[in-house]
N, C-alpha and C positions, 0 to 999 in steps of 0.2 A: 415692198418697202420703198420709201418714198427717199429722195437723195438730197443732201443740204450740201452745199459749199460753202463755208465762212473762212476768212481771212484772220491769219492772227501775226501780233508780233513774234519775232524772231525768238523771243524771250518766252513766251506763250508755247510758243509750238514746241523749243526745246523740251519745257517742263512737261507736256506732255508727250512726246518722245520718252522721256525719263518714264514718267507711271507706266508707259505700255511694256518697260523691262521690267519694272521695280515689281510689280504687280501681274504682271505675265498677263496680256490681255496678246491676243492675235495679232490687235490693229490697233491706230490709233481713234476710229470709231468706234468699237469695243467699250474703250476709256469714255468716251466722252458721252456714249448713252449710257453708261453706267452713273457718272457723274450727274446727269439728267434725272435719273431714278434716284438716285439720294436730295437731290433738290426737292423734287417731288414729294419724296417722305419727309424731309424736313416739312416743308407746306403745311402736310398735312397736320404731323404733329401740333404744328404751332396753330394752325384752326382750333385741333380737338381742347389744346392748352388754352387759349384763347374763351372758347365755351364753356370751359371748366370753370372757368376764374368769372364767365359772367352769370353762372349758373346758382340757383340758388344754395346755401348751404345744407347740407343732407346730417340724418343723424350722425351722431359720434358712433366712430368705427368700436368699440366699446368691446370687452367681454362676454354682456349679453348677445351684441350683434352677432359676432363670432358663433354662439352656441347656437345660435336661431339658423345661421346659415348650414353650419352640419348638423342641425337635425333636419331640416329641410331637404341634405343631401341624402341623409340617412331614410328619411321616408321615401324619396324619392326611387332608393334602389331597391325597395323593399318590392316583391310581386305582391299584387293583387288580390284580394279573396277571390276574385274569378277567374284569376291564372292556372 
């Protein structure tokens, strides 16, 4: 594991002093790659959201959709004539 140093205000550091009790983290590195992982997943989400939105429109989620997908499920768990 590789080692960062960063510098923060007084008022920074406090608050995160504060999460590493509020939140019971060991340390206050603990906190702040945890914080790093939710940045992360935000990112991500807002890619896939992103994609979504430039994606083209797909059929209506519909009632028949619906039946098509559990019969599809239902064949699917069914064994085989050659099972």
């Amino acid at each position: 594991m590789s080692t960062m140093n960063i510098s923060l205000p007084d008022t920074l550091k406090a608050l995160v002093d504060e999460q590493v009790e509020k939140r019971a983290f060991g340390t206050s590195s603990d906190d702040v790659r945890e914080l790093i992982r939710r940045d992360q997943d935000q990112a991500q989400l807002r890619d896939l959201l992103i994609d979504g939105a430039r994606s083209k429109p797909a059929a209506p989620a519909d009632a028949s959709y619906f039946q098509g997908l559990r019969d599809r499920v239902r064949k699917a768990g069914k064994p085989s004539a050659r099972e």
